[in-house]
KOLMI-414689 format. One record per residue (C-alpha): x, z, y; residue in three letters. Coordinates in pm, whole numbers, padded with zeros to 5 digits, always signed. Each point is the difference from the previous one (the first is absolute). Example, Ala and Ser with C-alpha at 12.3 -4.5 7.8 and 13.67 -1.06 7.14 Angstrom:
# residues 2
+01230+00780-00450ALA+00137-00066+00344SER
***
This chain:
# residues 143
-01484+17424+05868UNK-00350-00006-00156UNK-00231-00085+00278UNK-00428+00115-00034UNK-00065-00342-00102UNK+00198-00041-00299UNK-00124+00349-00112UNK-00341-00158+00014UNK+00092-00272-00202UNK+00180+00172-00245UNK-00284+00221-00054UNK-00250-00230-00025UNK+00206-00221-00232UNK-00026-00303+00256UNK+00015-00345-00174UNK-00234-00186+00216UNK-00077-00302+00147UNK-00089-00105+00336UNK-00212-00341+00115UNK+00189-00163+00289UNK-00188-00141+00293UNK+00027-00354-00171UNK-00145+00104-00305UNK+00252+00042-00198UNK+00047+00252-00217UNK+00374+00238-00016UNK+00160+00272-00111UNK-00018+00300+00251UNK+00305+00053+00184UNK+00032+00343+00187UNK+00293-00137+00112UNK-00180-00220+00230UNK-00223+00268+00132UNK+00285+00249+00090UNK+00124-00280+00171UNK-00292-00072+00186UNK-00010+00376+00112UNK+00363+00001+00128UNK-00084-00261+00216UNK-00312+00115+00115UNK+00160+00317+00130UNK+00363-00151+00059UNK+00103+00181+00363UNK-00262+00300+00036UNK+00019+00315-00041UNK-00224+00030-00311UNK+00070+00088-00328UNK-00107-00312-00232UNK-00021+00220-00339UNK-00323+00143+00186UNK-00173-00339-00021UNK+00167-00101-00319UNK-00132+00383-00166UNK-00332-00087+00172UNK-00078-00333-00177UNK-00275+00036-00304UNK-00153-00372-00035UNK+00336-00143-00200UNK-00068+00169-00316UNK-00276-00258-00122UNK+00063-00315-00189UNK+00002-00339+00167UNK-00056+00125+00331UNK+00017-00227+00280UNK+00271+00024+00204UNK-00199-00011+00314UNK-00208+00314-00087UNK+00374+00179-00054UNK+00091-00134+00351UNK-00328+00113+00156UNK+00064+00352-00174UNK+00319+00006+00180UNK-00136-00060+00331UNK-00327+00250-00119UNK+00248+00306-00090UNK+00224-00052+00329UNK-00272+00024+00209UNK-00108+00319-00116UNK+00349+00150+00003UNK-00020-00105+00406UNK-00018+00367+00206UNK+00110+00142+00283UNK+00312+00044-00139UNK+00068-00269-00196UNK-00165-00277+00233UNK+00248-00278-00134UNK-00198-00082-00337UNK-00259-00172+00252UNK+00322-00254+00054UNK+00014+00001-00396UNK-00316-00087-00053UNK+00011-00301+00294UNK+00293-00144-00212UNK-00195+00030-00320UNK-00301-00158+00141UNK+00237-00287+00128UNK+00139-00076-00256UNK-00323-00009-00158UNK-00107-00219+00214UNK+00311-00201-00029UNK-00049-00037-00372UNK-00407-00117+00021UNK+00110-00270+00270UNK+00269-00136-00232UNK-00237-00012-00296UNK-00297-00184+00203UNK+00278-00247+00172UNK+00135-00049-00341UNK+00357+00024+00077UNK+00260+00282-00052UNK+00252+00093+00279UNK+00287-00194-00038UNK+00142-00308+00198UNK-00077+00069+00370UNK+00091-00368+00107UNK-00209-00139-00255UNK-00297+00243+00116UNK+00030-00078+00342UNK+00043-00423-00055UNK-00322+00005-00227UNK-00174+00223+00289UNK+00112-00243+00291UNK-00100-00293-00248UNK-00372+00168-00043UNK-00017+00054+00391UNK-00010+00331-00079UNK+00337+00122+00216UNK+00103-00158+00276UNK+00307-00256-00026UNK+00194+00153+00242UNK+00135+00264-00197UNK+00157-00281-00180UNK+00112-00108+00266UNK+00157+00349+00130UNK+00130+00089-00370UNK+00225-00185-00198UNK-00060-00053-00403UNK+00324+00209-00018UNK-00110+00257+00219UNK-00367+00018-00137UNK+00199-00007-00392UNK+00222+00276+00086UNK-00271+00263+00167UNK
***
């Protein structure tokens, strides 16, 4: 099934490349933005092609990624109506995520090991110990 984004691309003859958050500089990957969209909408009742047929700002070279996520969260919240209130619940997840993604960057880590997280945090005084204390390392490792 050809969905209104690949149409787009293969119109437009899409080779481009995007400029991560860290700087660095990739191939695009609609891939990663379909994905994004599924997850976005996962559980309403909302169609997702209408935000993935409403999204214009990929087709330039060495975008940033952040200015395709903020897009995103731009085009659902002008497909929010009366009748399609969910995309307000779309957009809140983009802009999460977003946010998500800046506070990563500026605490210079990427998500990964909770336990380790949590240990440096309690070490910094920056969580309390007593979620160690309530937690286990396999507990904390497994969630």
């Amino acid at each position: 099934m050809t969905t209104v984004i690949n149409e787009k691309i293969q119109k437009n003859d899409l080779k481009k490349t995007v400029i991560k958050r860290s700087g660095e500089i990739k191939k695009f990957d609609i891939e990663k933005v379909k994905k994004v969209i599924a997850w976005s909408t996962e559980g309403l009742q909302i169609n997702p092609l209408k935000l993935e047929s409403s999204i214009d700002i990929i087709f330039t070279d060495k975008i940033e990624t952040k200015n395709i996520q903020e897009n995103l969260i731009y085009h659902a919240l002008t497909l929010t109506s009366v009748k399609e209130p969910d995309w307000r619940i779309v957009a809140g997840r983009l802009l999460m995520m977003n946010k998500w993604k800046d506070t990563q960057r500026k605490r210079g880590y990427i998500y990964g090991d909770l336990y380790s997280h949590i240990t440096k945090m309690v070490n910094e005084k920056k969580y309390d110990d007593k979620i160690l204390k309530i937690y286990s390392e396999k507990e904390l490792k497994d969630s």
